[in-house]
C-alpha positions as CSV (number, residue, x, y, z in Angstrom):
1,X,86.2,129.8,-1.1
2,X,88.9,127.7,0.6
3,X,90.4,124.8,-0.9
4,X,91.9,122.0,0.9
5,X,93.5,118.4,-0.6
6,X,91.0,118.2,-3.7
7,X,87.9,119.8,-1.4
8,X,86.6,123.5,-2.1
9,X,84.8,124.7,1.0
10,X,81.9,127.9,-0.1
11,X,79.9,129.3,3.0
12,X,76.3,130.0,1.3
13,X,75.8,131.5,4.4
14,X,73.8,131.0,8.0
15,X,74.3,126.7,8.6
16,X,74.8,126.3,4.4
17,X,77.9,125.1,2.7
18,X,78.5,123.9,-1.2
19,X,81.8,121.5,-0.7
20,X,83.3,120.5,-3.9
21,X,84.9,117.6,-4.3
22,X,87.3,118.2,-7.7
23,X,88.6,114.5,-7.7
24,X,85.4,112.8,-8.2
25,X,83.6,115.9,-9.8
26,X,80.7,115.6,-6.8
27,X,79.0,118.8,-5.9
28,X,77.5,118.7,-1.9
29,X,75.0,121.0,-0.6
30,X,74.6,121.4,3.4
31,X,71.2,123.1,4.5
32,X,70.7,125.6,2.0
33,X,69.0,128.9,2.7
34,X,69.1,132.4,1.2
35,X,71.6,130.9,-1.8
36,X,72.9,134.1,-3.4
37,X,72.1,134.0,-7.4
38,X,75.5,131.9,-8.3
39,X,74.5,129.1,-6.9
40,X,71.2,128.5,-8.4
41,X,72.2,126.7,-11.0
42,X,70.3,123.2,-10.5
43,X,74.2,121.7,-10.2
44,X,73.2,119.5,-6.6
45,X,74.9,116.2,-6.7
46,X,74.0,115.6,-2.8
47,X,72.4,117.1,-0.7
48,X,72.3,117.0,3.4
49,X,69.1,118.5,5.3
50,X,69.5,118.7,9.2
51,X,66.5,119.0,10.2
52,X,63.3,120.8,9.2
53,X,63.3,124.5,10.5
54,X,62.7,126.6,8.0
55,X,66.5,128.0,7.9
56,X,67.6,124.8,7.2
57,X,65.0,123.2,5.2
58,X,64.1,125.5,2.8
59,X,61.9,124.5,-0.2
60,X,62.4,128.0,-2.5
61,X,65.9,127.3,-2.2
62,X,66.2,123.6,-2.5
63,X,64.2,124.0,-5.7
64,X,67.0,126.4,-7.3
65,X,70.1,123.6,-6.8
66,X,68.1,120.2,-7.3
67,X,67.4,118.0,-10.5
68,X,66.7,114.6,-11.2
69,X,69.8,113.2,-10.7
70,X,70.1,114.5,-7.0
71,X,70.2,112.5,-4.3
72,X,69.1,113.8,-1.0
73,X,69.8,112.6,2.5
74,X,67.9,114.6,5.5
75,X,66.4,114.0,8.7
76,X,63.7,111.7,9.2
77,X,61.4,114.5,9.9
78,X,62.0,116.3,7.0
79,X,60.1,113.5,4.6
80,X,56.9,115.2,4.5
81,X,58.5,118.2,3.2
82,X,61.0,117.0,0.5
83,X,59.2,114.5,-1.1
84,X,57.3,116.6,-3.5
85,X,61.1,117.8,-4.9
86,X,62.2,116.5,-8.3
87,X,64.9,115.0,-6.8
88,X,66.0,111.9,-8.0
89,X,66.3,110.0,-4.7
90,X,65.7,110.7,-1.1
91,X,66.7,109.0,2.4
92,X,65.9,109.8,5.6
93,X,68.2,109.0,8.8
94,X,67.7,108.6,12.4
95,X,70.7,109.0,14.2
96,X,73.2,106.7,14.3
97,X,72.5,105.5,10.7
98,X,74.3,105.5,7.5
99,X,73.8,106.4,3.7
100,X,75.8,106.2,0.6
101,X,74.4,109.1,-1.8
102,X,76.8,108.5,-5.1
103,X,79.6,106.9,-3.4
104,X,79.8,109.4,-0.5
105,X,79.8,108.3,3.3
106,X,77.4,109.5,5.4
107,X,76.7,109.1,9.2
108,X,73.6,110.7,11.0
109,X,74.9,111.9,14.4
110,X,72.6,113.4,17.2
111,X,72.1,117.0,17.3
112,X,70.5,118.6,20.1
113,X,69.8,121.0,22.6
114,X,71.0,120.8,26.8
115,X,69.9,124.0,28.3
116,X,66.6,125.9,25.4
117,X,63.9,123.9,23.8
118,X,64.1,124.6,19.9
119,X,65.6,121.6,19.1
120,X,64.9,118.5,21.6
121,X,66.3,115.8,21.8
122,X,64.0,113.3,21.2
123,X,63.1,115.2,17.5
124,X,66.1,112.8,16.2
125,X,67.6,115.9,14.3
126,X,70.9,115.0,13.4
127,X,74.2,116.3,12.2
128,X,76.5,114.9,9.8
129,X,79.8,113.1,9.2
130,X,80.8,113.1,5.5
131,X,83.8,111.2,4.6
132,X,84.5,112.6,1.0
133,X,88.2,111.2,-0.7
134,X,89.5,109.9,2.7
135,X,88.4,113.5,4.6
136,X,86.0,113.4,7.5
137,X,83.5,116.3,7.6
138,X,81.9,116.7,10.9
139,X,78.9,119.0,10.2
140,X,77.0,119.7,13.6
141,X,73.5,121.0,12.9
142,X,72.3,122.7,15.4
143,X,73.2,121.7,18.9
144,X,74.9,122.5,22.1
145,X,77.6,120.3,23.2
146,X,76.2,116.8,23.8
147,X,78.4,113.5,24.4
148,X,77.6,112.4,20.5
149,X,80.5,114.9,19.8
150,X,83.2,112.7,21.9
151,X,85.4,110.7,19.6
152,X,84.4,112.0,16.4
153,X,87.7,113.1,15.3
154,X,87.2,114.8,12.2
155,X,89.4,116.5,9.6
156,X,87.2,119.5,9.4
157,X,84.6,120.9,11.2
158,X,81.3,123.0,10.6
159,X,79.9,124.1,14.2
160,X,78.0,127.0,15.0
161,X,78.6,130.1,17.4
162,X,75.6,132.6,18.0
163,X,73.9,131.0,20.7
164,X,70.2,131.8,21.2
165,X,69.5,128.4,19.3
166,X,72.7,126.7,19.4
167,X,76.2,126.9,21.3
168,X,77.9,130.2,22.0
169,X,81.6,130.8,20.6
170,X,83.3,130.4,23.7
171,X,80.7,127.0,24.0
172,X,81.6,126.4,20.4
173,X,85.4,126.4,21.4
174,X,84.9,124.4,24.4
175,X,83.3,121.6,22.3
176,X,85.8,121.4,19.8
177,X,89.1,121.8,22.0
178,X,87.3,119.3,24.7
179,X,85.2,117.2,22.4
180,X,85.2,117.0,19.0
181,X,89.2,117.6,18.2
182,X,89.2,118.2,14.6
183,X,92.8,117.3,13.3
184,X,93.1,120.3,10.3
185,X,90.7,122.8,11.1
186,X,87.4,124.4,12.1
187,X,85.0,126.5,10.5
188,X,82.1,128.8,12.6
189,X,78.9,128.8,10.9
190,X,75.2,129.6,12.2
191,X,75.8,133.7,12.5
192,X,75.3,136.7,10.3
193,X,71.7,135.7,9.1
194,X,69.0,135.3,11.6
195,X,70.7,135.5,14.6
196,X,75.0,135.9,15.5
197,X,77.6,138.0,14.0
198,X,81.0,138.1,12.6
199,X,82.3,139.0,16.5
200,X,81.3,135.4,17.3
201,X,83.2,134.0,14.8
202,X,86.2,136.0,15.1
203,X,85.8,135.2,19.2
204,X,85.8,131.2,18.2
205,X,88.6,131.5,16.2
206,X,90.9,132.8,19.4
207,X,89.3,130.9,21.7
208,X,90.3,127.3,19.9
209,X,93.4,125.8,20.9
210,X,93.3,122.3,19.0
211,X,93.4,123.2,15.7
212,X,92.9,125.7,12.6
213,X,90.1,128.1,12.7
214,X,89.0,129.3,8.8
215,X,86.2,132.1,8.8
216,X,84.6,132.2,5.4
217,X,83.1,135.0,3.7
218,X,79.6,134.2,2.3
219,X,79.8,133.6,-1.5
C-alpha cells in the first residue's frame, strides 16, 4: 500500500488498483482481475472498467467486490457484459465523456493501440482520469502512446510496461517524460500476470526523468 494526501494506492495486481479515499470514506476499484481473498469483501463504492478483455473485465471477480450500492462506470462496450451485476447503477462512456459516480470525477480518455491490433482504435476503449479530493488520477488502460496523452497533467499516473499488448518500459517512460508529465508520481502496472515482469517495472522506474516512480507490491 502507499498512501499519499488522504489517498491509499493497493496494486491488486496485472491493470487493477483499489484507491481509497479516507476523506470521503469512498472505496474505487480499477479493472479488477485475480483479487487475492482480502479484497473480496463486496466493499466497491466505484468501480472503473477499461474495456472488455477478459483481464480487465472480469465477471468472477467483479462479483466478489460489488453490491447494490455500487456504481459502475466502464466502456461502452462492456454493457452487454455488466448489466446482469447487482450493481446499483451502471454508465457507459465513449471517449471524451464524463461521469460523476458518488461525487467522483470522471473523464473517458482514448486508449489505443499504434503499432499491434488487440486494442483498435476505433473499439472506443478508454482510459481514465479520476479527480478524487482535488488529485488527478490518470489511469491509461491499455495503450501505446497516442496524442490523447498530451496535456493531461496528472498528479499520479497508472501506465503499463510489458509490451506485447501495450507500451514497453522504455515506451512507458517516453510517454510520461514526453507526454503525459505527471506532477507527483508514476506507477507501472500491466506486468507480472499474463504477460511482463518486475524487470519492466524496475526499467520504467530509471528510465523516468519527470517525476516519482512508486512500484507496488501486489496486495
Amino acid at each position: 500500500m502507499f498512501g499519499y494526501e488522504g489517498l491509499e494506492f493497493q496494486w491488486t495486481g496485472h491493470d487493477g488498483f483499489r484507491i481509497t479515499d479516507l476523506k470521503n470514506k469512498r472505496i474505487i476499484y480499477i479493472d479488477p482481475f485475480q483479487l487475492s481473498e482480502k479484497h473480496k469483501t463486496k466493499d466497491a463504492d466505484i468501480v472503473l472498467v477499461s474495456h472488455d478483455h477478459f483481464d480487465h473485465l472480469s465477471i468472477e471477480d467483479l462479483t466478489e467486490i460489488v453490491n447494490s450500492n455500487t456504481e459502475i462506470v466502464a466502456a461502452k462496450e462492456c454493457l452487454g457484459k455488466l448489466q446482469d451485476l447487482p450493481a446499483g447503477r451502471i454508465t457507459t462512456l465513449n471517449p471524451g465523456e464524463r461521469a460523476s459516480p458518488r461525487g467522483l470525477v470522471v473523464e473517458a480518455i482514448r486508449a489505443f493501440n499504434t503499432n499491434k491490433k488487440f486494442h483498435p482504435k476505433e473499439d472506443n476503449k478508454i482510459g481514465f482520469v479520476i479527480t478524487v479530493d482535488g488529485h488527478r488520477i490518470y489511469h491509461s488502460g491499455d495503450t501505446d502512446i497516442i496524442p490523447e496523452m498530451s496535456g493531461l497533467n496528472p498528479d499520479i499516473a497508472l501506465l503499463p510496461v510489458s509490451g506485447t499488448y501495450v507500451m514497453t518500459a522504455d515506451e512507458a517512460a517516453r510517454a510520461t517524460d514526453e507526454f503525459i508529465k505527471p506532477r507527483k508520481f508514476a506507477i507501472p502496472m500491466h506486468y507480472g500476470s499474463i504477460v511482463g515482469s518486475e524487470e519492466d517495472a524496475n526499467k520504467f522506474k530509471t528510465a523516468v526523468r519527470t517525476c516519482e516512480v512508486r512500484i507496488l507490491n501486489k496486495e
